[in-house]
RODO-2510 file (C-alpha; in nm, 4 decimals, decimal comma):
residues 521
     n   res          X          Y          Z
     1     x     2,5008     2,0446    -2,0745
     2     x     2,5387     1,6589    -1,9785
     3     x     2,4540     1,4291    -2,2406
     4     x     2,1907     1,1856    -2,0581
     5     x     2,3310     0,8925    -2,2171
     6     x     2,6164     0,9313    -2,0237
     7     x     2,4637     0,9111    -1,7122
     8     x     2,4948     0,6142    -1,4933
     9     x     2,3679     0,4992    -1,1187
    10     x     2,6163     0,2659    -0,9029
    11     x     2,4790     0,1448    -0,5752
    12     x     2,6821     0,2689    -0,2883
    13     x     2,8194     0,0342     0,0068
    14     x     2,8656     0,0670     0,3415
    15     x     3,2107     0,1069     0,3829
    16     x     3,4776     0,3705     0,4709
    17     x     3,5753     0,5251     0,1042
    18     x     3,2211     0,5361    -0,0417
    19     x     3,0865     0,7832     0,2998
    20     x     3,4538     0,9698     0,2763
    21     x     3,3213     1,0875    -0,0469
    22     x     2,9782     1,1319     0,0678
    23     x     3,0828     1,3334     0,3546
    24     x     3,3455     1,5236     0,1390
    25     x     3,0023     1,6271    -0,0914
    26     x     2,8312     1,6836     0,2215
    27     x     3,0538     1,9462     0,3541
    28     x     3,0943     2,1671     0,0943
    29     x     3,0337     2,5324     0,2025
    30     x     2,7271     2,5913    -0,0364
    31     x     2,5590     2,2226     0,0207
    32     x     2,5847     2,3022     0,4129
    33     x     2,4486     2,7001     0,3518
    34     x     2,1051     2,5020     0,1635
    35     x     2,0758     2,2060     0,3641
    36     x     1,7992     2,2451     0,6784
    37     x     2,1803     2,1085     0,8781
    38     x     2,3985     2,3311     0,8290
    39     x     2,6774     2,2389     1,0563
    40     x     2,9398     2,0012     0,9037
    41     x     2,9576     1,6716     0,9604
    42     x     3,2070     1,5233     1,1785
    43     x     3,3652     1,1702     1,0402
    44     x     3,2313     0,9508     1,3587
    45     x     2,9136     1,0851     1,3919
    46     x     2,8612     1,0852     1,0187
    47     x     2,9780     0,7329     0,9664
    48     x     2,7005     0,6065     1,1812
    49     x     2,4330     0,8369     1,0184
    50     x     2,5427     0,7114     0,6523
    51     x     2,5114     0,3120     0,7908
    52     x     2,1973     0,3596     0,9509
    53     x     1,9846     0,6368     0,8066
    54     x     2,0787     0,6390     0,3998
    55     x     2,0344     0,2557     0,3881
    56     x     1,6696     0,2070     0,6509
    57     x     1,5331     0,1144     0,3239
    58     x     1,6258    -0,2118     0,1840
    59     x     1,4716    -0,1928    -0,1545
    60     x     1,6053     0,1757    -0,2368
    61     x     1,9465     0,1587    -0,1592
    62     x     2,1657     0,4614    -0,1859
    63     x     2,3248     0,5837    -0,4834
    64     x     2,5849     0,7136    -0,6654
    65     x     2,5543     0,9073    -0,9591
    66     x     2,7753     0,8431    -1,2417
    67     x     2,9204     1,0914    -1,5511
    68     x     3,0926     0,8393    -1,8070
    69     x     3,1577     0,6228    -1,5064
    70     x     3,2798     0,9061    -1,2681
    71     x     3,1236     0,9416    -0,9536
    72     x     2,9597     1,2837    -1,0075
    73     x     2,6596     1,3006    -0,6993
    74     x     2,4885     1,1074    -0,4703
    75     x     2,0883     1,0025    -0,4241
    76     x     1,9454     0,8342    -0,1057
    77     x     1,5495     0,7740     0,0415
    78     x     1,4293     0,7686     0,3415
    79     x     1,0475     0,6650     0,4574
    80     x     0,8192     0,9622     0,4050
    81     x     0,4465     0,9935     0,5062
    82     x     0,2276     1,0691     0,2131
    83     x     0,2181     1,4685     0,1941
    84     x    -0,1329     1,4041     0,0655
    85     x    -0,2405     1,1580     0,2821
    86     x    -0,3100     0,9084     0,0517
    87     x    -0,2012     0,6305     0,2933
    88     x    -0,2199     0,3340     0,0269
    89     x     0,0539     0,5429    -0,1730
    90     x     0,4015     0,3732    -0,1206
    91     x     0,6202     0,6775    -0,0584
    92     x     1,0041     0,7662    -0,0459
    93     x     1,1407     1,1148     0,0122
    94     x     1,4224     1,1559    -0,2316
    95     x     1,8007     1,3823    -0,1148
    96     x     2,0075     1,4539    -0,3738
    97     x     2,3783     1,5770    -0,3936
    98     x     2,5422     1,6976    -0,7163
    99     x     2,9569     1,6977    -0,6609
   100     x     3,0599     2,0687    -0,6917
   101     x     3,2461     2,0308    -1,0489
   102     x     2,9541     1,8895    -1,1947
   103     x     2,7076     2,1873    -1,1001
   104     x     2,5119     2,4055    -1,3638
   105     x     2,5514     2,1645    -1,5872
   106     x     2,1733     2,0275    -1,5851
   107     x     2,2686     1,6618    -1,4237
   108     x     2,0473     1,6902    -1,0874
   109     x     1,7422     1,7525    -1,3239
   110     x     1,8686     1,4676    -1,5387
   111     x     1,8735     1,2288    -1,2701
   112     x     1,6197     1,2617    -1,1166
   113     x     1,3757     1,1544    -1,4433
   114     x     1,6105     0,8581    -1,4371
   115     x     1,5706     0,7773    -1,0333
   116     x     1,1937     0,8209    -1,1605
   117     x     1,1678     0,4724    -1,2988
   118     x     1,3938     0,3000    -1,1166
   119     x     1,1673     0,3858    -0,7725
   120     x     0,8507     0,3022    -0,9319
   121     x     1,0487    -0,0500    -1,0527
   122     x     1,0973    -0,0968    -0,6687
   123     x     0,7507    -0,0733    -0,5892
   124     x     0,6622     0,2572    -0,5023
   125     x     0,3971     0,5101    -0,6049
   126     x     0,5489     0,8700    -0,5739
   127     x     0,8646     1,0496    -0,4074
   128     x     0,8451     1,3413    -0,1997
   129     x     1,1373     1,6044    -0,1786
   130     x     1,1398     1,8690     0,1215
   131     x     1,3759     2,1097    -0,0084
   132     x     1,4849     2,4323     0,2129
   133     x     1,2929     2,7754     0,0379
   134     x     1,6172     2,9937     0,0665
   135     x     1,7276     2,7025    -0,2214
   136     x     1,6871     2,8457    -0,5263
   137     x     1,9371     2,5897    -0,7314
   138     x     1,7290     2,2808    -0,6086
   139     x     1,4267     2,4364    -0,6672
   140     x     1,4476     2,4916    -0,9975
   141     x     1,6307     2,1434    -1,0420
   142     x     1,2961     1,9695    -0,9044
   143     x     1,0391     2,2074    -1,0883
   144     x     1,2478     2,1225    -1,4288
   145     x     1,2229     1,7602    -1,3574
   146     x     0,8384     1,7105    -1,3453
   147     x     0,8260     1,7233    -0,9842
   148     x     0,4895     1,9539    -0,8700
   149     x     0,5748     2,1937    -0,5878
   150     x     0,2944     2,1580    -0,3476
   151     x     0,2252     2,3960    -0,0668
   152     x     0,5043     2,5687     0,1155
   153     x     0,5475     2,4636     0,5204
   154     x     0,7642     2,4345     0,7864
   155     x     0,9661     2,1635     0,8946
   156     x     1,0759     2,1209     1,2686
   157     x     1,3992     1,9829     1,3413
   158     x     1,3239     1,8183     1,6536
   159     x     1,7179     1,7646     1,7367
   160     x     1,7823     2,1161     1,6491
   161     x     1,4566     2,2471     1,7754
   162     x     1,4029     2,4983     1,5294
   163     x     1,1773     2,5723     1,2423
   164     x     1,2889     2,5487     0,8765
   165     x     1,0943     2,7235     0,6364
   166     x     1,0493     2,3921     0,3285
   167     x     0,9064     2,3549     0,0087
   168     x     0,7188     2,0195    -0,0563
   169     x     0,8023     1,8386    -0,4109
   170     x     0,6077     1,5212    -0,5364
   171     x     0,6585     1,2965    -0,8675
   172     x     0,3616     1,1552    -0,9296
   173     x     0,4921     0,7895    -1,0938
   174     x     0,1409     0,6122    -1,0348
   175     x    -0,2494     0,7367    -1,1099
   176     x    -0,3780     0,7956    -0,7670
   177     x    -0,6118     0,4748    -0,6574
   178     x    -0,8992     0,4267    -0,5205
   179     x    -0,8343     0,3854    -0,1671
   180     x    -1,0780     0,2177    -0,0474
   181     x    -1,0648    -0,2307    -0,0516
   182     x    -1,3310    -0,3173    -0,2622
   183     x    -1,5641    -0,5728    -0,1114
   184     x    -1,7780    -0,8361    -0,3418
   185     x    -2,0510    -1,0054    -0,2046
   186     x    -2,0128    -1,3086    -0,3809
   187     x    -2,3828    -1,5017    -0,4554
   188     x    -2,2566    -1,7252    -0,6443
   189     x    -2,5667    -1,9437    -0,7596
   190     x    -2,7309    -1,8924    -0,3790
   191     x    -3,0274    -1,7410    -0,5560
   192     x    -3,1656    -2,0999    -0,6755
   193     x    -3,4180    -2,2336    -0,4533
   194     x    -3,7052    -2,2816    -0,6782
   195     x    -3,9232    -2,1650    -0,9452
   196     x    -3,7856    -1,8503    -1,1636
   197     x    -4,0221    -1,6109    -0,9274
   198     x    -3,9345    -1,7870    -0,6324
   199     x    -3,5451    -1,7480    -0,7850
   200     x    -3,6116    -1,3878    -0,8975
   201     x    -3,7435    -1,2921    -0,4875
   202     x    -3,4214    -1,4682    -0,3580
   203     x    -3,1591    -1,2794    -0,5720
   204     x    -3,3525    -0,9833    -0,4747
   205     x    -3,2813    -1,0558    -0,1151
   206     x    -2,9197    -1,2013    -0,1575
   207     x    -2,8863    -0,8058    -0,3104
   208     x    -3,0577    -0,6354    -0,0074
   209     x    -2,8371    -0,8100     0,2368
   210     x    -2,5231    -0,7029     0,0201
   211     x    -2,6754    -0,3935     0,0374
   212     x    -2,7322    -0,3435     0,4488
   213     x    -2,3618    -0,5117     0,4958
   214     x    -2,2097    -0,2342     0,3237
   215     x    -2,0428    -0,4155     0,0491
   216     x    -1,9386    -0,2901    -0,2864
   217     x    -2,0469    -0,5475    -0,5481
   218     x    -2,3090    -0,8378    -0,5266
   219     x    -2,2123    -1,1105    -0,7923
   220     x    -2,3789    -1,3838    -0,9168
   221     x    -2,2384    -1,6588    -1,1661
   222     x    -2,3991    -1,7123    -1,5084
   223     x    -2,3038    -2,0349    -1,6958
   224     x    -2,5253    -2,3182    -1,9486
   225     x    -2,4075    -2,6389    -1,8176
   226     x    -2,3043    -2,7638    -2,1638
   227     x    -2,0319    -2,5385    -2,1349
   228     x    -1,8625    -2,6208    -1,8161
   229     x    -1,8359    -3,0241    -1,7987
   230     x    -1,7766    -3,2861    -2,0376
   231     x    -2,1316    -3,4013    -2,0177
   232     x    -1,9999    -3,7591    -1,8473
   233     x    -1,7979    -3,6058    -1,5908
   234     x    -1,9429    -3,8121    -1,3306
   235     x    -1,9309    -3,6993    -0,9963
   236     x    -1,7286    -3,4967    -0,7202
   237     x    -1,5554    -3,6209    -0,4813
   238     x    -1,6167    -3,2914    -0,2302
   239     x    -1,9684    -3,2960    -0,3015
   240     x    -2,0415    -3,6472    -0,2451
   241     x    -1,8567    -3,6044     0,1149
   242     x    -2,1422    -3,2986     0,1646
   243     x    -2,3825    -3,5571     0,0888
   244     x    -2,4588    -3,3898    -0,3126
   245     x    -2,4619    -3,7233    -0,4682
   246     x    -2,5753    -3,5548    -0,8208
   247     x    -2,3727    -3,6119    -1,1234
   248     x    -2,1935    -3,2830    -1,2733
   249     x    -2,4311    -3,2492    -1,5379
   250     x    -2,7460    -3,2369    -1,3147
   251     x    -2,5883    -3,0288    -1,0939
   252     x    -2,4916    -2,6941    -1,2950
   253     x    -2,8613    -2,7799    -1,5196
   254     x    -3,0322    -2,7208    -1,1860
   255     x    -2,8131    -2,4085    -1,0830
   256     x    -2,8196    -2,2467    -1,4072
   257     x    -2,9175    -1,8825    -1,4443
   258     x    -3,1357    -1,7726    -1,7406
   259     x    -3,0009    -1,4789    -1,9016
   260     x    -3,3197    -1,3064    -1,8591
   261     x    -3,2668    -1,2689    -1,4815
   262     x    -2,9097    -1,0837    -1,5783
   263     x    -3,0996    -0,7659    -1,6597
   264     x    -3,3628    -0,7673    -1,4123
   265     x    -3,1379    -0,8308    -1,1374
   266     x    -2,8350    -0,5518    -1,2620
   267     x    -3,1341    -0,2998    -1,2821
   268     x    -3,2634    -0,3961    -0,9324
   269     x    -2,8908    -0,3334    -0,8223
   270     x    -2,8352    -0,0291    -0,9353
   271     x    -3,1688     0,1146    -0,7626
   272     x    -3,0749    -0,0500    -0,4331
   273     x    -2,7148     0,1192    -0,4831
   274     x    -2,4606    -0,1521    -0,5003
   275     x    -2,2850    -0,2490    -0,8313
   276     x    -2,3971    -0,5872    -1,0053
   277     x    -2,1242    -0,8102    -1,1149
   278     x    -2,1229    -1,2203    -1,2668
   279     x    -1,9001    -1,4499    -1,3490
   280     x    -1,9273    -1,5928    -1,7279
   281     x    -1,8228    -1,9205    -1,8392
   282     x    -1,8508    -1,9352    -2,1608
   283     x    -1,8419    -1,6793    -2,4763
   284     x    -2,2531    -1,6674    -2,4683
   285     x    -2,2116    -1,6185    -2,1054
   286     x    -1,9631    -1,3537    -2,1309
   287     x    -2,2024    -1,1095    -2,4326
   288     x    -2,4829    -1,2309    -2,2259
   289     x    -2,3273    -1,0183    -1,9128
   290     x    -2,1409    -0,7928    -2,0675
   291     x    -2,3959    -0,4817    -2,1574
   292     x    -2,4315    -0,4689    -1,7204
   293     x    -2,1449    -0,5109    -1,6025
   294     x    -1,8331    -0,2024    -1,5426
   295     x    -1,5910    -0,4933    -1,4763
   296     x    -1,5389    -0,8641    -1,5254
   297     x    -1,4367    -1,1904    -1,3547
   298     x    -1,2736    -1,5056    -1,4017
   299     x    -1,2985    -1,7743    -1,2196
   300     x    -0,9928    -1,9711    -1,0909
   301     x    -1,0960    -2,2856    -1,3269
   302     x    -1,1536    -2,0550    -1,5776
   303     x    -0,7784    -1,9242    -1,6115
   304     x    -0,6636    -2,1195    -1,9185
   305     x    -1,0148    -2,0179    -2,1219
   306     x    -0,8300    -1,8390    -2,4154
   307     x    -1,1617    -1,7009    -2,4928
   308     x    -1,2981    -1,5652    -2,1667
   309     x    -0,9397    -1,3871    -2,1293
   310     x    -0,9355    -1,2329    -2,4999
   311     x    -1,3170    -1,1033    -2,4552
   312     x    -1,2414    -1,0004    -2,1374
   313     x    -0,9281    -0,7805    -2,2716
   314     x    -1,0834    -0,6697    -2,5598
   315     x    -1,3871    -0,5072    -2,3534
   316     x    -1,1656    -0,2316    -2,2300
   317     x    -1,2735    -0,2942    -1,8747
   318     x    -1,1404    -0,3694    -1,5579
   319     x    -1,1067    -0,7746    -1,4899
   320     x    -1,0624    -0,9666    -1,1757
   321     x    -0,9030    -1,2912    -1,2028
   322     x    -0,8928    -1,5451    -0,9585
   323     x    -0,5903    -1,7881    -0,9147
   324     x    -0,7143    -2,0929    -0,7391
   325     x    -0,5359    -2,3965    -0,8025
   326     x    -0,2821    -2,2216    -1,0487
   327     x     0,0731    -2,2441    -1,1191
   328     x     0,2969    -1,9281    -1,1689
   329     x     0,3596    -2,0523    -1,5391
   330     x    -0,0436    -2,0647    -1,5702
   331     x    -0,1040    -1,7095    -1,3852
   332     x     0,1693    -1,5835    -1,6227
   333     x     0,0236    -1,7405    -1,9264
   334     x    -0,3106    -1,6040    -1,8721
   335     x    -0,1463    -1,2545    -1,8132
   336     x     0,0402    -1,1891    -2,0876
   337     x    -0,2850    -1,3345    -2,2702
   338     x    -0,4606    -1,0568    -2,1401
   339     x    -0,2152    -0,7839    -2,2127
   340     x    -0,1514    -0,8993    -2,5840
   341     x    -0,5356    -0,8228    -2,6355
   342     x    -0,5329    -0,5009    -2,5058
   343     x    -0,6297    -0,5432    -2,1148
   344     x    -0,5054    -0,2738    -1,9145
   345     x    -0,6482    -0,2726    -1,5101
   346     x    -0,6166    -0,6134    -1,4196
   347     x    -0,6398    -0,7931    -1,0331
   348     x    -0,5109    -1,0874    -0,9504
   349     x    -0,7094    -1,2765    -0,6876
   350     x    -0,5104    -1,5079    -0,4423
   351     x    -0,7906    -1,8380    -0,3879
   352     x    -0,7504    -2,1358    -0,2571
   353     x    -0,9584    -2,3828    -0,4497
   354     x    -1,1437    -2,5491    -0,1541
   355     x    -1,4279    -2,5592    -0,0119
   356     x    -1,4412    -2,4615     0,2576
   357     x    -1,1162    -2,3794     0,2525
   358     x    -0,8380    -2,4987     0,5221
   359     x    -0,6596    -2,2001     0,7489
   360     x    -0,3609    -2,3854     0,6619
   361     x    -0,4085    -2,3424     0,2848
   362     x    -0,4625    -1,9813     0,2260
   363     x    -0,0957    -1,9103     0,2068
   364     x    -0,1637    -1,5271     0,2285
   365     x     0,1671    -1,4581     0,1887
   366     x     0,1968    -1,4821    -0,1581
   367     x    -0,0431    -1,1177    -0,2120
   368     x     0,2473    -0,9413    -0,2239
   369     x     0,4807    -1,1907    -0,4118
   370     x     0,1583    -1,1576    -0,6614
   371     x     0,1749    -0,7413    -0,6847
   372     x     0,5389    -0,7606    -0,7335
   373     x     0,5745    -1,0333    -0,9569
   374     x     0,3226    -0,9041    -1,2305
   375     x     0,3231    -0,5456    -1,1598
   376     x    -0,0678    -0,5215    -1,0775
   377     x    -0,3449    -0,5237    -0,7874
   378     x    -0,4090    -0,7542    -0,5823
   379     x    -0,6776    -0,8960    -0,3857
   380     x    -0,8125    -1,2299    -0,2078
   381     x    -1,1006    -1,4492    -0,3122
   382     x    -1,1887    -1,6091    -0,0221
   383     x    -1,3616    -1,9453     0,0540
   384     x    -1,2725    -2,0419     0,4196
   385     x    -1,5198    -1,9733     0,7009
   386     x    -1,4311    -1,7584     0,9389
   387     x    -1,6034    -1,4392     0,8652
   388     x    -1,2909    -1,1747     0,8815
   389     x    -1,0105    -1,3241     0,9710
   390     x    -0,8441    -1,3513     0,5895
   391     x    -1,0012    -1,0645     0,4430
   392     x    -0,8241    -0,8568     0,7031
   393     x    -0,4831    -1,0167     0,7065
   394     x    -0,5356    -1,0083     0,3264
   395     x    -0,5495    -0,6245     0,3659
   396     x    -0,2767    -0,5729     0,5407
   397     x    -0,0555    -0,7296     0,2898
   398     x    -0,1934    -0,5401     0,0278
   399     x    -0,5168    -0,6798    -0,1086
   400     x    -0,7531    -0,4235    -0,2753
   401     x    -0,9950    -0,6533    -0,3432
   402     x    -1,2136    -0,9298    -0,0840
   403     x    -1,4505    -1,1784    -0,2591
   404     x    -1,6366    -1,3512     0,0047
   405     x    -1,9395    -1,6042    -0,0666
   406     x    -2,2690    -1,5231     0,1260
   407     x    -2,6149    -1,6996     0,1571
   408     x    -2,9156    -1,6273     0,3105
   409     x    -2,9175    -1,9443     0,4803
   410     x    -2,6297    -2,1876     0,5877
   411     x    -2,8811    -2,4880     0,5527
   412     x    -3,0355    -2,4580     0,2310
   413     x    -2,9400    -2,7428    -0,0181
   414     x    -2,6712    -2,6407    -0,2710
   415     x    -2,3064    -2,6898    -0,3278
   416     x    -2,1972    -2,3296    -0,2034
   417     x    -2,4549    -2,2695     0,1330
   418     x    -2,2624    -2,4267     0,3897
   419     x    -1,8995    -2,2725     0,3473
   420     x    -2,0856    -1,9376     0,2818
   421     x    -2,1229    -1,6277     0,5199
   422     x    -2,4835    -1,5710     0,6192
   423     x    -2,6209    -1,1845     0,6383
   424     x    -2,4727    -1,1244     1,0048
   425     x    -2,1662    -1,2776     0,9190
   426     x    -2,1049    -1,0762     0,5808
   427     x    -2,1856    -0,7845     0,7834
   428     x    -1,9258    -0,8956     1,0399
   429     x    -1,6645    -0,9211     0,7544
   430     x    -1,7443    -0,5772     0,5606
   431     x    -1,6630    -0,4098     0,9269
   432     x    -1,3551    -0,5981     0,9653
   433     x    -1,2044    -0,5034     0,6495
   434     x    -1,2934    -0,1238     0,7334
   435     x    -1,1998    -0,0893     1,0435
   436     x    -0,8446    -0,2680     0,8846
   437     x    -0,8085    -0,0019     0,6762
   438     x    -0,8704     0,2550     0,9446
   439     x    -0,5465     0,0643     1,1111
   440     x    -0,3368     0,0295     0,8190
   441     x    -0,2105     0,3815     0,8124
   442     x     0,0612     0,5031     0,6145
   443     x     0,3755     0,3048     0,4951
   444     x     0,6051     0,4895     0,7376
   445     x     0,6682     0,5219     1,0977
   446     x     0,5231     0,8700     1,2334
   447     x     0,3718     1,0421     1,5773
   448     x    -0,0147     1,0377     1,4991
   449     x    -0,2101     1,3366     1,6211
   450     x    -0,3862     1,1387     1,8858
   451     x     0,0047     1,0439     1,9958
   452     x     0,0596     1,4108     2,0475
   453     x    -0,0561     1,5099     2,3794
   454     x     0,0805     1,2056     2,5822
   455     x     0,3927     1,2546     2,3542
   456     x     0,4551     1,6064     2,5174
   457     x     0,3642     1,4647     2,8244
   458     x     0,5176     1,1351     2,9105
   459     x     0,8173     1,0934     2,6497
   460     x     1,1356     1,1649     2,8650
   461     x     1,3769     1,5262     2,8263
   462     x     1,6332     1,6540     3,0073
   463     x     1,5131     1,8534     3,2980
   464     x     1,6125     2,0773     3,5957
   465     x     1,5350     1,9290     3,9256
   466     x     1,5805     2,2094     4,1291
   467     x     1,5696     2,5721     4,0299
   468     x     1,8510     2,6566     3,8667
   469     x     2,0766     2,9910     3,8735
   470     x     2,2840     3,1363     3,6086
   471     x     2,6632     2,9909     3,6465
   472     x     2,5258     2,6817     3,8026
   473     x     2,7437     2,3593     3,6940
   474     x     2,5134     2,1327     3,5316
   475     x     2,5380     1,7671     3,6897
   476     x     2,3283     1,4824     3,6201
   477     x     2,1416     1,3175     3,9075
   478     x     2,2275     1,6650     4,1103
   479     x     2,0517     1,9367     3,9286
   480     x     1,9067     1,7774     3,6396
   481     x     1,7772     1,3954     3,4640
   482     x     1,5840     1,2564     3,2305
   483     x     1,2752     1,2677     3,3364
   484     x     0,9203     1,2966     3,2043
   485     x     0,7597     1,6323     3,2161
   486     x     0,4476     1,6116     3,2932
   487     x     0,2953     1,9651     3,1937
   488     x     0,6133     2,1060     3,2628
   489     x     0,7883     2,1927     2,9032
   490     x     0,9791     1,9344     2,7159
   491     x     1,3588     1,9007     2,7163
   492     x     1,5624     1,8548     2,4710
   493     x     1,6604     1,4966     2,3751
   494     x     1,8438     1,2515     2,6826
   495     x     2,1099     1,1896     2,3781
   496     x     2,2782     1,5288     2,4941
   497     x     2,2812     1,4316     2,7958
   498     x     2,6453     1,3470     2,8570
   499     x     2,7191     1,6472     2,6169
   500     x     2,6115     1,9052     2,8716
   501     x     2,7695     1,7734     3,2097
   502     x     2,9825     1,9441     3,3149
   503     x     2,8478     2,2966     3,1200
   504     x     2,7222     2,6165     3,3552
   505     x     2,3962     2,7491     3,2768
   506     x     2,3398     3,0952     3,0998
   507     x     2,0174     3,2244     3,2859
   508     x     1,7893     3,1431     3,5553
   509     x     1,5845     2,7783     3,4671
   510     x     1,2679     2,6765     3,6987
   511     x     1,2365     2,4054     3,8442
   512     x     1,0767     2,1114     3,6531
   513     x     1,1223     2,3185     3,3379
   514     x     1,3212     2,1297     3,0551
   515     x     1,6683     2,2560     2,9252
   516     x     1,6694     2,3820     2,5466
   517     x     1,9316     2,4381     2,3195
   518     x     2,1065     2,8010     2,4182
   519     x     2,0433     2,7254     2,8172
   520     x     2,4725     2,6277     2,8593
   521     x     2,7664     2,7933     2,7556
***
């Protein structure tokens, strides 16, 4: 048996001597008897196939597997539909070819642990393998490296138009998520309008309307407002230009929530059937929340607060932080913070810090950059106005999480009203972002059932235009084009089409009726 630590990977090129090799692998007698194309492959044809097809994806390029530095196999991907349909799943099918010296010898199983890792470094959730049943080797190589054989199917060939009898493989390398983008309803401190009962009815209502817009969360923000300002902080410059002439201090007194309210309000929630969520801002805040709450935020001001970051780690529960205003060294700061006290499920919020805020400053773009550069959800935190526009863009670049502020009225007095969604508008939003996700689909290029009728009916074959007798001379433009069939059946693929002038025809073929595979000598 190979010793793994022997093993190596070298990314292949595109250039003559690396697909010589390839092909050389590719056309030995017992890879071609277990591969679903079994005819060899010819070196101009096959030069174009290993350009185009083993490098379509960018971020798994193919490659070469290595014994003590010897090229001893081959691994590329291609784009593969989920097999389970989880359609927020990044997924790769994996092909593998193991050089016939180094057979029996335990390296494809080897390998493919390693090639494990190295996907899920790239960004992707699981790998599929379609392997051909009749394959005995492979499957045993797949089932011996942790790969779970799902149910057995068949695979058409559509350029050989046959069936292949397949097994399915999948390696598992992330938990399976929750699918669907969870929406927060984000109060804020909309509640205050009055006396505590005329406070209490208000964050009652902000919860209903939460509620009938379909979101997932309603969350409020608890803070003292000796723990937020330097208590001569004077005033802010946004505010004043809203016509909130208050100092700081005043401000955050007035809009303060007692902690009371925190259990009335969570209890109310969970009868109404939305989760309750706030946003602490200091350690009191923070134990305050903490017994009604499944999951915590920070606040984009709030990401250098040593202490809201360890307590939020050390609670064992999932933690939303927003990153408004922040630097990479800051976001990076805060979390490794987290991580060194234990935090595990962390999302990082793209915000921009303004209020409203500018179309021109949401810079969307960097969701992804966020995912990839600390290895962990995303989501958006969203303070411009229009109701849907950025949650659903945000979605489509990966965002699992929307935080949008709501009120119950635009014109009520307060710092967060006017920039905030009111109930028809939150409503608006919620069925943006699902009807986004009903859009998004899977992260491959596929027919879709609903593509299937028209796809049989309008997508062009080759086919006869006249009744055709056997020993007829097939001629193009004369006898038969590419045309589409209507309800007439299919023909195979207008690529053959220069393939088969010339060729007679082996049995009688009706008119409109498209040529298959077997129908010339």
């Amino acid at each position: 048996m190979i010793n793994e630590n022997k093993i190596g990977l070298e990314i292949a090129r595109i250039t003559k001597k690396d697909a010589e090799l390839v092909m050389e692998w590719r056309n030995d007698p017992e890879t071609l008897r277990m591969s679903i194309h079994t005819q060899p492959k010819l070196w101009n044809s096959f030069y174009k196939e290993y350009a185009n097809k083993y490098f379509i994806l960018t971020d798994l390029p193919p490659l070469f597997i290595l014994v003590e530095g010897k090229r001893a196999g081959f691994l590329y991907f291609t784009p593969a539909a989920h097999p389970e349909n989880l359609q927020d799943h990044h997924c790769a099918e994996i092909s593998i070819n193991i050089s016939p010296e180094y057979r029996g010898e335990g390296l494809g199983t080897i390998v493919l642990k390693v090639a494990n890792d190295w996907v899920k470094a790239q960004g992707y959730d699981d790998i599929v393998a379609i392997v051909k049943q009749e394959n005995k080797a492979s499957l045993k190589t797949f089932s011996a490296a942790g790969y779970e054989r799902l149910a057995d199917t068949i695979k058409f060939v559509e350029d050989l138009n046959i069936n292949v009898p397949v097994c399915q493989f999948l390696a598992r390398l992330t938990p399976i998520k929750k699918e669907k983008v969870f929406i927060i309803a984000e109060a804020g401190s909309n509640w205050r309008v009055g006396t505590l009962e005329k406070d209490m009815e208000m964050s009652k209502k902000l919860i209903d309307i939460a509620v009938q817009a379909g979101a997932d969360a309603i969350k409020f923000q608890v803070f003292k407002p000796e723990t937020i300002y330097v208590s001569n902080a004077g005033k802010s410059g946004y505010l004043s230009k809203a016509g909130i002439e208050k100092q700081m201090k005043e401000i955050f007194t007035d809009l303060a929530m007692p902690y009371e309210m925190i259990p009335v309000l969570a209890a109310y929630s969970q009868k109404a059937g939305i989760e309750f969520m706030a946003t602490a801002f200091s350690k009191d805040d923070f134990h305050a929340i903490d017994p009604y709450v499944k999951r915590h935020k920070i606040a984009s001001y709030e990401i250098g607060h040593i202490r809201l970051i360890e307590l939020a780690a050390r609670s064992g529960k999932p933690t939303m932080m927003s990153t408004g205003a922040a630097t990479e060294e800051e976001i990076a700061w805060a979390v490794n913070t987290f991580k060194k006290n234990g935090g595990k499920e962390l999302t990082l919020l793209q915000c921009t810090a303004k209020y409203p805020a500018p179309a021109e400053g949401m810079n969307l773009r960097v969701i992804p950059w966020l995912k990839k550069r600390f290895k962990c959800d995303v989501g958006l935190s969203d303070h411009s106005q229009a109701p849907a526009t950025a949650p659903v863009v945000a979605i489509a670049l990966g965002a699992k999480v929307i935080e949008k502020h709501f009120t119950f009225d635009q014109s009520f007095p307060g710092p967060d009203h006017a920039f905030a969604l009111d109930p028809e508008q939150l409503k608006e939003m919620v069925a943006g972002i699902r009807n986004g996700e009903l859009m998004l689909g899977s992260h491959v290029k596929q027919v879709h059932s609903s593509e299937q009728e028209l796809r049989l009916f309008a997508r062009r074959g080759i086919q006869a235009l006249r009744d055709l007798k056997k020993g007829d001379t097939l001629q193009e433009g004369v006898n038969i084009d590419i045309l589409r069939p209507g309800q007439q059946p299919l023909g195979i693929h207008p690529k053959f089409i220069e393939e088969i002038e010339g060729k007679k025809v082996t049995h009688p073929i009706a008119m409109g009726h498209g040529l298959q595979k077997g129908d010339w000598e």
